[in-house]
C-alpha positions in Angstrom: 6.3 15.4 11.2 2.7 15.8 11.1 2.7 19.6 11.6 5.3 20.0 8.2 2.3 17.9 6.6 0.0 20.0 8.0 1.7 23.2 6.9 2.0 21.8 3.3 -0.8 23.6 0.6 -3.8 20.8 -0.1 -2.6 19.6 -2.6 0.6 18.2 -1.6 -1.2 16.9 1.2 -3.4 15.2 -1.4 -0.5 13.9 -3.2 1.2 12.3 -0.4 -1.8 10.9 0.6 -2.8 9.2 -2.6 0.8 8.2 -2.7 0.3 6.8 0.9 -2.6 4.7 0.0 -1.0 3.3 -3.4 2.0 1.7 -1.9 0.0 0.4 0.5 -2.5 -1.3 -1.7 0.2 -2.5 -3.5 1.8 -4.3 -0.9 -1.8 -5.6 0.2 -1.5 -7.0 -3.4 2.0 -8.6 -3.4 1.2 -9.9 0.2 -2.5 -11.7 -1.5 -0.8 -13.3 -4.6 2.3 -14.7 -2.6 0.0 -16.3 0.0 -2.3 -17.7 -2.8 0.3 -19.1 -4.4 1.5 -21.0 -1.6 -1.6 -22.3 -0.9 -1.9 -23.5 -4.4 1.2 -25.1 -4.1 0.2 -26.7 -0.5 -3.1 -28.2 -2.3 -1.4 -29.5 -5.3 1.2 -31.3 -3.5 
């Protein structure tokens, strides 16, 4: 799998890179705001 990425031109590589890092810095995100908001909820109640 590595070697077909390798074997792509730079700027696919590029693309699936910056594609890469998106999704996971979404998820980083998602995974933040639903812990914060159950911690909210755990010092309200």
């Amino acid at each position: 799998m590595l070697d077909r990425i390798r074997r792509l031109p730079e700027a696919k590589r590029k693309l699936i890179f910056w594609i890469t890092v998106v999704v996971a810095g979404l998820a980083m995100i998602i995974w933040f705001v639903l812990t914060t908001i159950a911690r909210i909820k755990t010092l309200v109640s």
